[in-house]
N, C-alpha and C positions, 0 to 999 in steps of 0.2 A: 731047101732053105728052112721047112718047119725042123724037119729032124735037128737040123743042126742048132736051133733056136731051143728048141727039148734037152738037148746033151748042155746046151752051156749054161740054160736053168738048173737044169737037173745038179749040174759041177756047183754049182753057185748056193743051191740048198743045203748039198750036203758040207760045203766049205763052212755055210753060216750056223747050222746046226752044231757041225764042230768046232767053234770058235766059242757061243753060249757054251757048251758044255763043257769047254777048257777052262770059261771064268766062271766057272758053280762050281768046278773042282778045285781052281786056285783061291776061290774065296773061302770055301770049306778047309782048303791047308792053312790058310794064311790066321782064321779065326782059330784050329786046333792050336797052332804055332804060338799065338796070343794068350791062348786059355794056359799052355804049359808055362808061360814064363809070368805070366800074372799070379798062378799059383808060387810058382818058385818064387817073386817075388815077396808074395803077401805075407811070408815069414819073416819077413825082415825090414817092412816097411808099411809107410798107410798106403791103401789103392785110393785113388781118387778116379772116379768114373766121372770125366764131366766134358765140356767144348769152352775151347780156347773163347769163343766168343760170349761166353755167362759170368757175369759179374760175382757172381755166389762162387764158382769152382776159383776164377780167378782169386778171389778174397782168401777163399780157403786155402788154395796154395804157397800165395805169401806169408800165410799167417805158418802156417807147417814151416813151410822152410824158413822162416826168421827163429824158428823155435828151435831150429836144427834137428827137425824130425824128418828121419827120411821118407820122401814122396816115390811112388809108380804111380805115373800120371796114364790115364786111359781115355788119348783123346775121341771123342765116341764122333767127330767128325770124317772120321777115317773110318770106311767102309767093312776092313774086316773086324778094327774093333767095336764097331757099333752091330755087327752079325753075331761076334762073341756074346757081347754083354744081353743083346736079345734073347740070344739060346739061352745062356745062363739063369736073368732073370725073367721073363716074360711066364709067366704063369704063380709067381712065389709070393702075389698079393703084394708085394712091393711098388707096384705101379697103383696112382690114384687115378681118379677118371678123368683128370686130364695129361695125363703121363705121368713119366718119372721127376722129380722136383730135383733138379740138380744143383749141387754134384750128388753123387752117390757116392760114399766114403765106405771104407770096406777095413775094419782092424781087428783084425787076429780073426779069422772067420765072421765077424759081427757085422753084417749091414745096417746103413742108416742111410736115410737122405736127408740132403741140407741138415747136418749137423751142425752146429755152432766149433769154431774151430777151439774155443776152450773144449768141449766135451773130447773131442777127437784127443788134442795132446795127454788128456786127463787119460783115455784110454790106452792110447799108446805108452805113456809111460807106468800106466800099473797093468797090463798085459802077462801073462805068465809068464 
């Protein structure tokens, strides 16, 4: 009875072991995957880093799109793009001491947070 109680722990660790380590390698594809098309984006549009649920990203979205300025919206609600944006910025003094102030607005290489949506179209339309 013990052995057999050993063998089906034993099955059980090594299932669960491999299950975490399936979602640390799908989170790490999922966030690469993210970084390639944010870049591919960012040539061609403002990034907005921010959550559906902030008054400030929400504002700044509408104000972009009524301007007919193309938006990559980066919901950071969603696990692998909030691992992205981590990698990305966490170390580049961009974060204050109570976090990031969102949205986080990204044109032509230039970050800012909580930009005024005039400064944003200002940049986006005199960009190189």
């Amino acid at each position: 009875m013990s052995r057999t109680f050993l063998i089906l722990v034993s099955i059980l660790a090594a299932l669960g072991a491999g299950h975490h380590a399936w979602k640390r390698i799908k989170a790490h594809l999922e966030a690469s995957m993210m970084d390639a098309a944010i870049v591919e984006s960012s040539r061609n549009s403002v990034l907005v880093y921010g959550r559906d649920g902030c008054g400030y990203t929400r504002q700044m979205l509408a104000s972009l799109q009524s301007r007919n300025i193309p938006v990559t919206y980066v919901d950071l609600d969603l696990p692998h793009a909030s691992s992205a944006f981590h990698e990305r910025f966490d170390g580049t003094g961009l974060a204050g001491p109570r976090g990031y102030a969102l949205p986080v607005v990204e044109v032509d290489g230039e970050v800012s947070m909580r930009p005024t949506p005039d400064v944003v179209a200002y940049h986006f339309q005199t960009r190189d």
